[in-house]
C-alpha positions in Angstrom: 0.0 0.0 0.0 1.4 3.4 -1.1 2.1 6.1 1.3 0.3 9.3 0.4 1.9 10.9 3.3 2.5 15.0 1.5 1.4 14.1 -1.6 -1.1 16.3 -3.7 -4.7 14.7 -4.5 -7.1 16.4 -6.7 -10.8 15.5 -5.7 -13.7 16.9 -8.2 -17.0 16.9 -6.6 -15.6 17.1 -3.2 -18.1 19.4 -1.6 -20.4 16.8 -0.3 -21.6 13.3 -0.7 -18.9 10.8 -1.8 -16.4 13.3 -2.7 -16.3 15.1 0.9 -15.9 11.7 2.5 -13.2 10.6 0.0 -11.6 13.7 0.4 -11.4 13.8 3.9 -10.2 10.1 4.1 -7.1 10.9 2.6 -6.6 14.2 4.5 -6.7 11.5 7.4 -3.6 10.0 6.2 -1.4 12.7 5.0 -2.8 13.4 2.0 -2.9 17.3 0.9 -6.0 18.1 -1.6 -7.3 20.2 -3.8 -11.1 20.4 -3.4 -13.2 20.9 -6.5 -17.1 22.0 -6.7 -19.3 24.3 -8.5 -18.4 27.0 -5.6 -15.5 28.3 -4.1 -17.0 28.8 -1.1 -17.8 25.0 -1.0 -15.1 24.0 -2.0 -13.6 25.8 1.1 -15.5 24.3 3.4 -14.1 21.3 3.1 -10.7 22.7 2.6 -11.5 24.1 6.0 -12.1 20.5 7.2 -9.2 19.3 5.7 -6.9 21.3 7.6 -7.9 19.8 10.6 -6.1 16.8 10.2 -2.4 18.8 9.4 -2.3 19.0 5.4 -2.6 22.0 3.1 -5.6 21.9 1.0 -6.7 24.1 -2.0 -10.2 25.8 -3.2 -11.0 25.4 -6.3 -14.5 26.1 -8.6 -15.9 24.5 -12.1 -18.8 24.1 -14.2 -17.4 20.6 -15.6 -19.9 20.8 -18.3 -18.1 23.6 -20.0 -14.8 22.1 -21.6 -13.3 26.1 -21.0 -14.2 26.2 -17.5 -12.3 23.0 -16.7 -9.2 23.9 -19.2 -9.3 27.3 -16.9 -9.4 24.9 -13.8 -6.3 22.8 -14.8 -4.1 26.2 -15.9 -5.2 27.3 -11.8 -4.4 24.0 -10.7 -0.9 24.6 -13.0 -0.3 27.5 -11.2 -0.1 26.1 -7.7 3.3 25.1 -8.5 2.5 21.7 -7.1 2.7 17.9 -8.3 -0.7 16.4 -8.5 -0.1 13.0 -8.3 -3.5 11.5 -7.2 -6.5 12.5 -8.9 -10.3 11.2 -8.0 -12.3 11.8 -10.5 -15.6 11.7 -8.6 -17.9 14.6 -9.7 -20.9 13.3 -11.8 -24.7 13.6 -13.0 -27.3 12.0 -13.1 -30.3 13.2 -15.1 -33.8 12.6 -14.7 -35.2 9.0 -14.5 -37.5 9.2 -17.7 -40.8 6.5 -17.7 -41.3 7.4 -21.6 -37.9 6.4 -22.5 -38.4 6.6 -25.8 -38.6 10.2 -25.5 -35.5 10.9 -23.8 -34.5 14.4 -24.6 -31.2 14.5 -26.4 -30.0 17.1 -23.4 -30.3 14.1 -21.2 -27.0 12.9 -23.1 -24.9 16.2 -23.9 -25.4 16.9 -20.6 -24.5 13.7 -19.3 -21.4 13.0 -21.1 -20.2 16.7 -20.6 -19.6 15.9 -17.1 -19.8 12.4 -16.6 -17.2 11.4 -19.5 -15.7 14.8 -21.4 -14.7 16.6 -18.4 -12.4 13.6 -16.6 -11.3 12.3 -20.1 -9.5 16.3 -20.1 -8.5 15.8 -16.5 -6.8 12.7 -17.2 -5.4 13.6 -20.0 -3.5 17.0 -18.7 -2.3 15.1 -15.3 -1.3 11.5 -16.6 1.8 12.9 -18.9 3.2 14.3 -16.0 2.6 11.3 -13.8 4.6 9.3 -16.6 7.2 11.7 -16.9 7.9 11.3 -13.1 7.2 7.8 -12.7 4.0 7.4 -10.5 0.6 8.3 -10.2 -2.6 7.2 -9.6 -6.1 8.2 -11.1 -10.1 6.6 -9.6 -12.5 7.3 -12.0 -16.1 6.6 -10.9 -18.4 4.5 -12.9 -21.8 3.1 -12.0 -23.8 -0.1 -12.0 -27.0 1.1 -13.5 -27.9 -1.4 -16.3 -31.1 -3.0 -17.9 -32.5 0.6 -17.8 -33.5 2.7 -20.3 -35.0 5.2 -18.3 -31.9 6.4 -16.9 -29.8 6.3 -20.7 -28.1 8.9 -21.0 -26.3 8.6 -17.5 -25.7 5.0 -17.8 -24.1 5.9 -21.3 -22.0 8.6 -20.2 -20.6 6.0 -17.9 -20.0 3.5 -20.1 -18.2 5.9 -22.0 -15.8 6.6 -19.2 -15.2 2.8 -18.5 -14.0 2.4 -22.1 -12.1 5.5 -21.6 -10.6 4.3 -18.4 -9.8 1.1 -19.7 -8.1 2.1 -23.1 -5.6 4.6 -21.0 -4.9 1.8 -18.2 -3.8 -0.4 -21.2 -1.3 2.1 -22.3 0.5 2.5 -18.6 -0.5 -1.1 -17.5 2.9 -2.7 -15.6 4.1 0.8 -14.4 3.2 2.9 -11.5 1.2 5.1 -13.3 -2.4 3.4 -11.8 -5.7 4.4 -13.8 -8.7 2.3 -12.0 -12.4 2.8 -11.9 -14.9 2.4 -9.0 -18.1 1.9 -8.4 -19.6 3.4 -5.5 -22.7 1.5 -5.7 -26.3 3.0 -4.6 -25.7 5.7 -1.8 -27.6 7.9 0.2 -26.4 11.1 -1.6 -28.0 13.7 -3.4 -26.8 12.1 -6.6 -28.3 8.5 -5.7 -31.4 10.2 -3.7 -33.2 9.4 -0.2 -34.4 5.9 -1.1 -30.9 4.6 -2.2 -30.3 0.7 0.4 -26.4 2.0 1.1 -25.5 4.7 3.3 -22.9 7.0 2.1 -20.2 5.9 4.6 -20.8 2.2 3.7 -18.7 3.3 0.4 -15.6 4.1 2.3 -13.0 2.9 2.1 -13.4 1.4 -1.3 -14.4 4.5 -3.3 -10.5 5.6 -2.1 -9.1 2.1 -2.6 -7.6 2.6 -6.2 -5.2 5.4 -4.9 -3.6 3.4 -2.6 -3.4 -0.1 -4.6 0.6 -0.6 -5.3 0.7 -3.6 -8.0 1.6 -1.8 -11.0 -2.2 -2.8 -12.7 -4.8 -0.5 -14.6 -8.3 -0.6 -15.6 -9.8 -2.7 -13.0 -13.5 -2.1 -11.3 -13.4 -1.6 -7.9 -16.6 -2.3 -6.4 -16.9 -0.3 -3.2 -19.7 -1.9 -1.6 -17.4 -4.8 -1.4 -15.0 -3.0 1.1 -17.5 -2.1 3.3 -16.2 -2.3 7.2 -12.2 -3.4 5.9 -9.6 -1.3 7.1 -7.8 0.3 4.6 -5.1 -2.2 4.6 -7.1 -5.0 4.2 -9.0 -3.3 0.9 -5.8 -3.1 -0.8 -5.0 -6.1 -0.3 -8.6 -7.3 -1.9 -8.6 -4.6 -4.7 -4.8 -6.3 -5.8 -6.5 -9.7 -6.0 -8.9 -8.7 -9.1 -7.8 -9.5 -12.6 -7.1 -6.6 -14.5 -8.9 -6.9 -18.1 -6.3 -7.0 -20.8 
């Protein structure tokens, strides 16, 4: 398992939900952040939080459904003069559950794969050159179970997008310490996954942090987080370096 110990993370979506508790996680072990949301203000809280446990932590603010925005974001991040070794890609959307299916609005998927796909495809691609430059990094992307249904297409598409993604660019560093993994969270309590979702948000934790701290040199595997529920940190890394990676 790799020591994160004053290392830089970058956590999108980080203000609440998934992201918050992901965040803070690693601020628990060392970890210094920079906190992405829609808000700077946020975005601080939780930098505010952060500090708490004796690491630096960074505000930061993005619409990640416009591609400029998030190019402005990663020159900021630039600027920092910092080396962003860890990245969680966790912000996402989920549009609305449609009965008529057959008239899903074609905003259900610009939408959906502006923020769910496009907008960590450019994250990855500005930070993983520089993690293969310096020989290590690691990058979670979050996918999501969601299959069979047709009422939620445009979100389940935008994921499957950023699986292929994922998997494609885990080929290409696969056997060096250059980790690109994805995770599924699985149903939570958030406002993403809604009041009636069976898992609470905590019950992710700690696999939705898992693929930052796996140290076997293998990319594009699914990490399942509801299958880490109640393991120590240790003892998910240890799990998550048992499962096959796909090539």
């Amino acid at each position: 398992m790799i020591d994160v110990r004053g290392k830089w993370a970058l956590v999108t979506g980080a203000s609440r939900g998934l992201g918050r508790l992901a965040a803070l996680e690693l601020a628990k072990k060392g970890c210094n952040l920079i906190i992405q949301s829609r808000t700077l203000d946020a975005s601080q809280k939780v930098c505010d939080e952060a500090a708490a446990f004796g690491v630096e932590a960074k505000a930061v603010s993005c619409e990640l459904s416009d591609m400029d925005a998030v190019k402005k974001m990663l020159g900021e991040i630039d600027s920092f003069g910092v080396n962003v070794e860890l990245v969680l890609n966790n912000a996402g959307l989920q549009v609305g559950y449609r009965t008529e299916y057959f008239s899903t609005p074609v905003e259900d998927y610009t939408v959906s794969f502006a923020i769910n796909t496009i907008a960590p495809a450019l994250i990855c691609y500005h930070f993983m050159p520089k993690m293969i430059e310096n020989g290590f990094g690691r990058i979670v992307n979050t996918t999501s179970g969601i299959a069979l249904e047709p009422e939620q297409a445009g979100y389940s598409a935008s994921k499957a997008a950023l699986d292929k993604i994922t998997i494609d660019l885990g080929h290409t560093v696969n056997g060096t310490d250059v980790c690109i993994n994805l995770v599924d969270p699985g149903w939570c309590r958030t406002d993403l996954g809604g009041p009636n979702a069976p898992n609470s948000p905590e019950s992710a934790i700690p696999g939705v942090i898992v693929g930052a701290f796996v140290d076997d040199k293998r990319s594009g595997r699914l990490f399942r987080a509801q299958e880490y529920t109640g393991m120590a940190l240790e003892q998910a890394v240890e799990h998550a370096q048992g499962i096959e990676s796909p090539y």
